[in-house]
C-alpha positions as CSV (number, residue, x, y, z in Angstrom):
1,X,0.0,0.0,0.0
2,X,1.6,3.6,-0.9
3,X,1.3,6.6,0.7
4,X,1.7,10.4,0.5
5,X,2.5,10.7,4.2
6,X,6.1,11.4,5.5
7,X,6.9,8.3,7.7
8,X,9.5,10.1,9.2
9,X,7.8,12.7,11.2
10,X,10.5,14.1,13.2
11,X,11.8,15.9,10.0
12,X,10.6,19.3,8.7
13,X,10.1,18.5,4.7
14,X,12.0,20.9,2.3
15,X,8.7,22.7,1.5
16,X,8.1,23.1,5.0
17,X,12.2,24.6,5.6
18,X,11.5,26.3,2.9
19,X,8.4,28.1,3.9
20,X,10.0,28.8,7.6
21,X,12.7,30.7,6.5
22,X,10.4,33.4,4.3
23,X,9.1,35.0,7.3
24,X,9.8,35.9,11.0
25,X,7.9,35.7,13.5
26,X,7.2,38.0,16.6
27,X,5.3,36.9,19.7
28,X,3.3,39.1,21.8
29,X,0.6,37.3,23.7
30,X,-1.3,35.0,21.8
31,X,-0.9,37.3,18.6
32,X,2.1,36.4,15.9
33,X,3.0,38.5,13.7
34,X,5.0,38.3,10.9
35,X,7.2,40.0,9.1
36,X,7.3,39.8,5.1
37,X,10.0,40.5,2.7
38,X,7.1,40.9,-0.1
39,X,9.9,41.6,-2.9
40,X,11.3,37.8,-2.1
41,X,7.8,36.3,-2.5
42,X,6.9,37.3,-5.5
43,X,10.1,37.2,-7.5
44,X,8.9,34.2,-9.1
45,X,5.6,32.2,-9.3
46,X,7.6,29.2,-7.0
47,X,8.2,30.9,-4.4
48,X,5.1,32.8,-4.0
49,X,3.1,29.9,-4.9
50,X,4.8,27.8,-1.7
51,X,4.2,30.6,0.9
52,X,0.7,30.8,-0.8
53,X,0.2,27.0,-0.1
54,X,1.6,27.1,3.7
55,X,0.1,30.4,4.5
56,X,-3.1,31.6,2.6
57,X,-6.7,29.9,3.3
58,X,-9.1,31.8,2.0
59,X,-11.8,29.4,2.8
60,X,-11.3,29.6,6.5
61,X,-12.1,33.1,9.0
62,X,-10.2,35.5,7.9
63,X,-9.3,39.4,9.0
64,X,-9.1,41.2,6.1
65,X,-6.8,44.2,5.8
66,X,-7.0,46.8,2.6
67,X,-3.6,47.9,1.5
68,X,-4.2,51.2,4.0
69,X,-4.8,48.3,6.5
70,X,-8.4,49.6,7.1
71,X,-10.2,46.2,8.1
72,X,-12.3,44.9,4.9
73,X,-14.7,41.9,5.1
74,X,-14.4,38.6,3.6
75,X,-16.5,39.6,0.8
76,X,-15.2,42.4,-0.4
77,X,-11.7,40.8,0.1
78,X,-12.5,38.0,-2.4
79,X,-13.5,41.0,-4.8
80,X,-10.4,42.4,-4.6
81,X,-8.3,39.7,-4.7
82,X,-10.2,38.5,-8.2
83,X,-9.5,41.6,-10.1
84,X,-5.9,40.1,-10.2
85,X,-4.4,43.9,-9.2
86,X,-3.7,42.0,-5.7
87,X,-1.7,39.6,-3.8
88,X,-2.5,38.4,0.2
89,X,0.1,38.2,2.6
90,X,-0.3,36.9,5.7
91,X,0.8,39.9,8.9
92,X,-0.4,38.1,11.6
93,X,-2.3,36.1,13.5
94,X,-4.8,37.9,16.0
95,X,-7.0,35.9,18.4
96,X,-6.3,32.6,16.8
97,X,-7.3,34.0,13.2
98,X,-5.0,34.7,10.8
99,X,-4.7,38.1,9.3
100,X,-4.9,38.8,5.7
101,X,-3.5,41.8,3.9
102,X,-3.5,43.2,0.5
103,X,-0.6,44.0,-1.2
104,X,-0.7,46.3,-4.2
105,X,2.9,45.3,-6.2
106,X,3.9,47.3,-9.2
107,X,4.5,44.4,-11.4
108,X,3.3,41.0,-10.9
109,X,3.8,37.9,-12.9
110,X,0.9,37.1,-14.9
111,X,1.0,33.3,-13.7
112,X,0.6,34.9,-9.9
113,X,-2.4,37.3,-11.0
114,X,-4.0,34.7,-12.7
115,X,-3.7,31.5,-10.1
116,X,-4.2,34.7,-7.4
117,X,-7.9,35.7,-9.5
118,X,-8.9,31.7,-9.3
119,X,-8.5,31.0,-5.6
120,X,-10.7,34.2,-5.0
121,X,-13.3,33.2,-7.8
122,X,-14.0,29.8,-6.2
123,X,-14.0,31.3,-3.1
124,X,-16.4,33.6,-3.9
125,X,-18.4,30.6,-5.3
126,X,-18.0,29.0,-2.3
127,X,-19.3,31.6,-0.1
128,X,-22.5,32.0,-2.6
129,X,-23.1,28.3,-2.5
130,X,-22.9,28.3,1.2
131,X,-25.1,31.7,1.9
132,X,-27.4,30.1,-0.7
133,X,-28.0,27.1,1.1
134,X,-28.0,29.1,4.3
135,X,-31.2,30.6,3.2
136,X,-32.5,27.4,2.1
137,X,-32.1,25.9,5.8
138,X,-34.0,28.9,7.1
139,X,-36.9,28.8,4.8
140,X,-37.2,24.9,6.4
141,X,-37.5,25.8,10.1
């Protein structure tokens, strides 16, 4: 029988190294927060695609942040993020939910904006699907 799982669990994996090293993080209380070198992220669709894979889940809560870090919702977020003119990063984590900000870069690689505008358009299909059925629970009660 195969498997994807690491058997040796005592080891980091590479990707896991790899993602470690690409921020620091700063303790205070039960906040993180993390500093970004947003330049190194996005120098090439790799890299940012890893430290999107360990660090972005849209589909879980979420603080959103605008690029003026005014808080945003979820929402509007998504809306953002699917125009393709944006790319999350994630600042912190505040009351054990992580913290989402939009980052505005001057150029971005086209592979980036255009995985970046899928994640947010199924997202926002998610959220529809689930509001939708939301309403249909209601109507049953």
């Amino acid at each position: 029988m195969f498997s994807c799982n690491n058997t040796d669990t005592d080891k980091p994996s590479k990707r896991a190294e790899t993602d470690a090293s690409q921020t620091n993080i700063t303790k205070s209380g039960s906040n993180k927060v993390f500093a970004i070198d947003v330049n190194d992220l996005l120098k090439d669709y790799s890299t940012w695609y890893n430290y999107t894979y360990y660090n972005i889940r849209l589909a879980q809560d979420f603080i959103g942040l605008d690029v003026d870090s005014a808080n945003i919702n979820k929402a509007i977020f998504l809306k953002r993020l699917a125009t393709g003119s944006f790319v999350p990063f994630k600042t912190m984590i505040r009351d054990n939910l992580p913290v989402y900000k939009l980052h505005k870069p001057n150029n971005t690689n086209k592979d980036i904006q255009s995985t970046i505008k899928e994640m947010a358009l199924a997202e926002i299909a998610h959220l529809i699907w689930k509001e939708k059925n939301f309403l249909n629970m209601n109507l049953l009660i």
